[in-house]
DSSP file (Angstrom, degrees, kcal/mol; ACC not computed):
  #  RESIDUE AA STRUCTURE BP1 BP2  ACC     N-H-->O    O-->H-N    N-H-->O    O-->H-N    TCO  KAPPA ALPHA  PHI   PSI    X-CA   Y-CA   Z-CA
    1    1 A X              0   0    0      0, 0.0     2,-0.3     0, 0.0     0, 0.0   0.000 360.0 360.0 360.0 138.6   -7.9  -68.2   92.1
    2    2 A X        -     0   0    0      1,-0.0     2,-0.4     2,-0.0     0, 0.0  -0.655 360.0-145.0 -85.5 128.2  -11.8  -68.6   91.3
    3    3 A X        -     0   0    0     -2,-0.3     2,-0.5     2,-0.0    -1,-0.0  -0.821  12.7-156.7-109.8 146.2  -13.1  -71.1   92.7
    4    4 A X        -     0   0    0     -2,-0.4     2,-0.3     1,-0.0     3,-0.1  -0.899  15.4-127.8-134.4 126.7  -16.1  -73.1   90.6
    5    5 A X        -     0   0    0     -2,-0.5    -1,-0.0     1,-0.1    -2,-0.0  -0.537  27.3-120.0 -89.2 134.6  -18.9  -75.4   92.0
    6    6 A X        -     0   0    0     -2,-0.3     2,-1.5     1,-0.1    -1,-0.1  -0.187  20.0-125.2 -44.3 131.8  -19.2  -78.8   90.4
    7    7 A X    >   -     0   0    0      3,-0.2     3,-3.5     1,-0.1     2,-3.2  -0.572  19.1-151.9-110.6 119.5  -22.2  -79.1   89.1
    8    8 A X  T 3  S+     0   0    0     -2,-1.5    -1,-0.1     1,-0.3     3,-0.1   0.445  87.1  61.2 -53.9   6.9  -23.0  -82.5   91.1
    9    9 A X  T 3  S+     0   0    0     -2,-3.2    -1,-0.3     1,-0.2     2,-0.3   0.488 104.7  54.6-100.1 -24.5  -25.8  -83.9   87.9
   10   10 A X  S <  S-     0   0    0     -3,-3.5    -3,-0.2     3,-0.0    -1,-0.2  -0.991  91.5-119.4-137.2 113.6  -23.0  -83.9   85.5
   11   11 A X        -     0   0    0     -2,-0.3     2,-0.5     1,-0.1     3,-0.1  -0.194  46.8 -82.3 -59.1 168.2  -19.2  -85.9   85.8
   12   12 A X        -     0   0    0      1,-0.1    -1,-0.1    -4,-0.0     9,-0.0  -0.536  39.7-101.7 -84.5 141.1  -16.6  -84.4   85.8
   13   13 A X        -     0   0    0     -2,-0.5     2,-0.4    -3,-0.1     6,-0.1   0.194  53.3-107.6 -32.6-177.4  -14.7  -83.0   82.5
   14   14 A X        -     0   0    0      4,-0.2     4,-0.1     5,-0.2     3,-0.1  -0.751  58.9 -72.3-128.2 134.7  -11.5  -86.0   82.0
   15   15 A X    >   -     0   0    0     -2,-0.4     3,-0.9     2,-0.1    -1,-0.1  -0.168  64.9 -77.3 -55.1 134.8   -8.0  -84.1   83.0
   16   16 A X  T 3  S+     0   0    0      1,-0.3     3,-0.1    -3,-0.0    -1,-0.1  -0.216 125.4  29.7 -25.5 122.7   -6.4  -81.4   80.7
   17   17 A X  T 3  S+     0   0    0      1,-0.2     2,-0.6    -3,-0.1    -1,-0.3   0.405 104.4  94.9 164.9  37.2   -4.7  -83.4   77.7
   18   18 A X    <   -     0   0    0     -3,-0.9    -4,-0.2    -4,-0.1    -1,-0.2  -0.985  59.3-154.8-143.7 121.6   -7.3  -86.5   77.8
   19   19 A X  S    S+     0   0    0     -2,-0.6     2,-0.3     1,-0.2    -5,-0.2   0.924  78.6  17.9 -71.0 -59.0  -10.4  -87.0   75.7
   20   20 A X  S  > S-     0   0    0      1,-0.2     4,-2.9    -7,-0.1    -1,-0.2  -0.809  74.7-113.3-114.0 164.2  -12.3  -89.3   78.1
   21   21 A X  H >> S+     0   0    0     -2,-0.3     4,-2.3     2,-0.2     3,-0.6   0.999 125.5  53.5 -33.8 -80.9  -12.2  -90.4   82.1
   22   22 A X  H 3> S+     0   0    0      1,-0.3     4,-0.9     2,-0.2    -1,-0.2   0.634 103.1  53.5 -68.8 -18.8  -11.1  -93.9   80.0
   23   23 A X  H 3> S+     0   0    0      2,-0.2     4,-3.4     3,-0.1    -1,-0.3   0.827 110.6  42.2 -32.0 -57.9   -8.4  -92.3   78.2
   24   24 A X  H XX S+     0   0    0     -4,-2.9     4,-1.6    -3,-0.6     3,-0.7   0.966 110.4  61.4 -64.0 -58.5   -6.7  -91.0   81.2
   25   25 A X  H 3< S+     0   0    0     -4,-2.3    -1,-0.2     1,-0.3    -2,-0.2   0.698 110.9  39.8 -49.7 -27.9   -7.5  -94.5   83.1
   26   26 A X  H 3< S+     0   0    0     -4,-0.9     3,-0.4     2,-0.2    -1,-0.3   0.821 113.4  52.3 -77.9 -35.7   -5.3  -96.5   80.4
   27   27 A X  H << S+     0   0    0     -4,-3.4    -2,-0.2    -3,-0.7    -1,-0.2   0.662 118.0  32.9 -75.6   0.7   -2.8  -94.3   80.1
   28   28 A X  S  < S+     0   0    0     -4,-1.6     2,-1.1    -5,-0.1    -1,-0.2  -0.125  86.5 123.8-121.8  31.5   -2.0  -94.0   84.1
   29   29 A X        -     0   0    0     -3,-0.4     2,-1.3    -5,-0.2    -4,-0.0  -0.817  69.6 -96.5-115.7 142.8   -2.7  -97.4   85.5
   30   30 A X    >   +     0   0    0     -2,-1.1     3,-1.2     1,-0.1     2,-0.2  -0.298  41.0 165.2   2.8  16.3   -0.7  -99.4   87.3
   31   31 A X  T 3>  +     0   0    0     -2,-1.3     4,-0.7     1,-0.3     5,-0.2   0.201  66.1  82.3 -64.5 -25.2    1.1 -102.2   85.1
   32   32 A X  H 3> S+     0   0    0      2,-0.2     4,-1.3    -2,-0.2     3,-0.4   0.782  88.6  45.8 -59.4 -50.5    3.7 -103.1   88.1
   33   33 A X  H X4 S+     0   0    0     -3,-1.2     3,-5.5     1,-0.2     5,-0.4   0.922 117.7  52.6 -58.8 -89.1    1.5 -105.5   90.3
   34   34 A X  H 34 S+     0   0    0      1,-0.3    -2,-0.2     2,-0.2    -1,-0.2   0.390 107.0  43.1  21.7 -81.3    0.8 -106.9   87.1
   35   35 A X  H 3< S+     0   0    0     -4,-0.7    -1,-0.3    -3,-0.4    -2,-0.2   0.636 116.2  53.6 -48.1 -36.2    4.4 -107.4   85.6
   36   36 A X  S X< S+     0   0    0     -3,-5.5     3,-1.1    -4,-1.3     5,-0.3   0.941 107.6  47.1 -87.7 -85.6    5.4 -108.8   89.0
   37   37 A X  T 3  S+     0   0    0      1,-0.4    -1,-0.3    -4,-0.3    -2,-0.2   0.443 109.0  50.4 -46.7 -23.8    2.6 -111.3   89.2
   38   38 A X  T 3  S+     0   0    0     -5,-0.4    -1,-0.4     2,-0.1     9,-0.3  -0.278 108.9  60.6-107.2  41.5    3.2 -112.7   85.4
   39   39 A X  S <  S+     0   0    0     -3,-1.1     2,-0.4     7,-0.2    -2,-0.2   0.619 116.4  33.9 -37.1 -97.4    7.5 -113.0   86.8
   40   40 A X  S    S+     0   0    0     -4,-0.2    -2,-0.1    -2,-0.1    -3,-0.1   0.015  94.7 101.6 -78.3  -4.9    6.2 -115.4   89.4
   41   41 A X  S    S-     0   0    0     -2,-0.4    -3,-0.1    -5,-0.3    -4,-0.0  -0.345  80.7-117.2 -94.1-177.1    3.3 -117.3   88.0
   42   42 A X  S    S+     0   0    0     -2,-0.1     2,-0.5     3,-0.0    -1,-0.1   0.589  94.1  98.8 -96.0   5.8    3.8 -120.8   86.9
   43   43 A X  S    S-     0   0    0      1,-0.1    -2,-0.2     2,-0.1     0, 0.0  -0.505  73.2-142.4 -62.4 128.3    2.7 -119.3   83.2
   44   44 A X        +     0   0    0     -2,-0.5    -3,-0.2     1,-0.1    -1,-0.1   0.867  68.3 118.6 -59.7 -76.6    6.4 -118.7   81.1
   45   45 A X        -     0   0    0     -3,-0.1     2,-0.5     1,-0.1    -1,-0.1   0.365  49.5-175.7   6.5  69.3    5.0 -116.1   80.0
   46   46 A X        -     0   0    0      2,-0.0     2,-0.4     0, 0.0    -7,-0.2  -0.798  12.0-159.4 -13.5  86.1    6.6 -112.3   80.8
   47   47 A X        -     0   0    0     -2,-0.5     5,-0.3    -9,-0.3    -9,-0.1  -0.883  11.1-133.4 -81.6 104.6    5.0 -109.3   79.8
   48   48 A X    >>  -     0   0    0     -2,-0.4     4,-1.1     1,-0.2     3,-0.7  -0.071  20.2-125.0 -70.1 143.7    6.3 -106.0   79.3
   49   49 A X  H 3> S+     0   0    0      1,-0.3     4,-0.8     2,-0.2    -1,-0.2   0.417 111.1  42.6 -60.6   7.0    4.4 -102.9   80.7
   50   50 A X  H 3> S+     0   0    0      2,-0.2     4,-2.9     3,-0.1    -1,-0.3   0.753 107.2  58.3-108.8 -34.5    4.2 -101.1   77.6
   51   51 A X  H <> S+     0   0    0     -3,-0.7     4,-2.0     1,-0.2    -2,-0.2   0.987 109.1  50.8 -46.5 -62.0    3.3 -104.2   75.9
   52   52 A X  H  < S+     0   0    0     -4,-1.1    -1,-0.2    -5,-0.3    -2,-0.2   0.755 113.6  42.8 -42.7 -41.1    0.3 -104.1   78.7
   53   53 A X  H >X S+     0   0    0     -4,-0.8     3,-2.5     2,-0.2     4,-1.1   0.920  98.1  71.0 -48.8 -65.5   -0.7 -100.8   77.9
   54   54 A X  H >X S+     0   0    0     -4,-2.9     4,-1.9     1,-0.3     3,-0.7   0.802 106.6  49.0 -20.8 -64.9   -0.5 -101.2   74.3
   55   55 A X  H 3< S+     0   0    0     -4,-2.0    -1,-0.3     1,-0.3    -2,-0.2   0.175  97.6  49.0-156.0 100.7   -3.4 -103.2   74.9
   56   56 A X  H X> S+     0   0    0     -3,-2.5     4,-1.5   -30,-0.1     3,-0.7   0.371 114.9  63.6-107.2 -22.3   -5.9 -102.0   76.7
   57   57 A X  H <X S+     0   0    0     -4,-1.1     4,-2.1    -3,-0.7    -2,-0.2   0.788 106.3  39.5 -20.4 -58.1   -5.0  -99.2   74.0
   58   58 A X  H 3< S+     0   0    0     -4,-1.9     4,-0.4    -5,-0.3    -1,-0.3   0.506 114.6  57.2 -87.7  18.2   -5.9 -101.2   71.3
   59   59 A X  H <> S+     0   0    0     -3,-0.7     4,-3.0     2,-0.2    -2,-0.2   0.701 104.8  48.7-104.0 -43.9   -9.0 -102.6   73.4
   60   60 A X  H  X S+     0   0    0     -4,-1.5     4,-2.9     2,-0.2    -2,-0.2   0.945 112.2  53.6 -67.6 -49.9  -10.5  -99.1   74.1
   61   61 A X  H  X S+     0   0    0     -4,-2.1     4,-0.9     2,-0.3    -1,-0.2   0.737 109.4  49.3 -12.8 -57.2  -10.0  -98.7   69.9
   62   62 A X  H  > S+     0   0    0     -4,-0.4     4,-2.4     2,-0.3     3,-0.5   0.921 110.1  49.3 -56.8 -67.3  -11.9 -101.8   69.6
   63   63 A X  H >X S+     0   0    0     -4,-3.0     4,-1.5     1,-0.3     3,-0.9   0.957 109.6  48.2 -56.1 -63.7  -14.6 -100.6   71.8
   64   64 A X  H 3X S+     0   0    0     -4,-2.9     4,-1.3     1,-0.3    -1,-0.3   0.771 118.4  48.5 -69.3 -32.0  -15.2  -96.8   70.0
   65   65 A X  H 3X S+     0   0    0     -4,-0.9     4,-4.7    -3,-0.5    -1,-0.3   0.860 100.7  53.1 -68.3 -51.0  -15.3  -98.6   67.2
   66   66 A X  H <X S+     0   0    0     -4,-2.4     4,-2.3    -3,-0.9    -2,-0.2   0.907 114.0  47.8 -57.8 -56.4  -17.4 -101.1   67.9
   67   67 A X  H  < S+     0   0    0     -4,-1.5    -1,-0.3     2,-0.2    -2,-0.2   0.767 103.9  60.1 -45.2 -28.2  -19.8  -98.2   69.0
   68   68 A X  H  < S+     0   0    0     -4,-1.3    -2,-0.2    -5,-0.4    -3,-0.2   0.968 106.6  49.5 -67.9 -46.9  -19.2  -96.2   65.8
   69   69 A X  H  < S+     0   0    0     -4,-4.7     2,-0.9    -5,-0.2    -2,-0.2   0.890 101.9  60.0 -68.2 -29.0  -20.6  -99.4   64.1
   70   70 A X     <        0   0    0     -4,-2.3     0, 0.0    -5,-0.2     0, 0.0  -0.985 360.0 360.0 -75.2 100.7  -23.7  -99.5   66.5
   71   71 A X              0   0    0     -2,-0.9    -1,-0.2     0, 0.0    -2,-0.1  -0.408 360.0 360.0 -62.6 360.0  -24.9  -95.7   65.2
């Protein structure tokens, strides 16, 4: 295998099937602390982890948009 120096000026590309760094971060973080902590608070309130995802989904959506309209 070839191995290929970073160039240290520039980040690095976002993992194979991800458009951005902030793509991958919404679809892989952590929802469990989360969940657990809205079970236990004195809010009724329950949320389900996909629910959570869903949106910071639709938040990052909101945001490129919000930049398309700033061009």
């Amino acid at each position: 295998m070839e191995s290929v120096t970073a160039n240290e000026d520039e980040p690095p590309p976002p993992p194979s099937g991800y458009e951005s760094w902030l793509d991958y971060a919404v679809e892989n973080f952590d929802t469990r602390d989360i969940w657990l902590e809205s079970m236990f608070s004195d809010n009724s309130a329950t949320y389900e982890r996909t629910k959570m995802r869903d949106a910071a989904r639709s938040e990052l959506r909101d945001l490129r948009a919000a930049a398309l309209a700033r061009k």
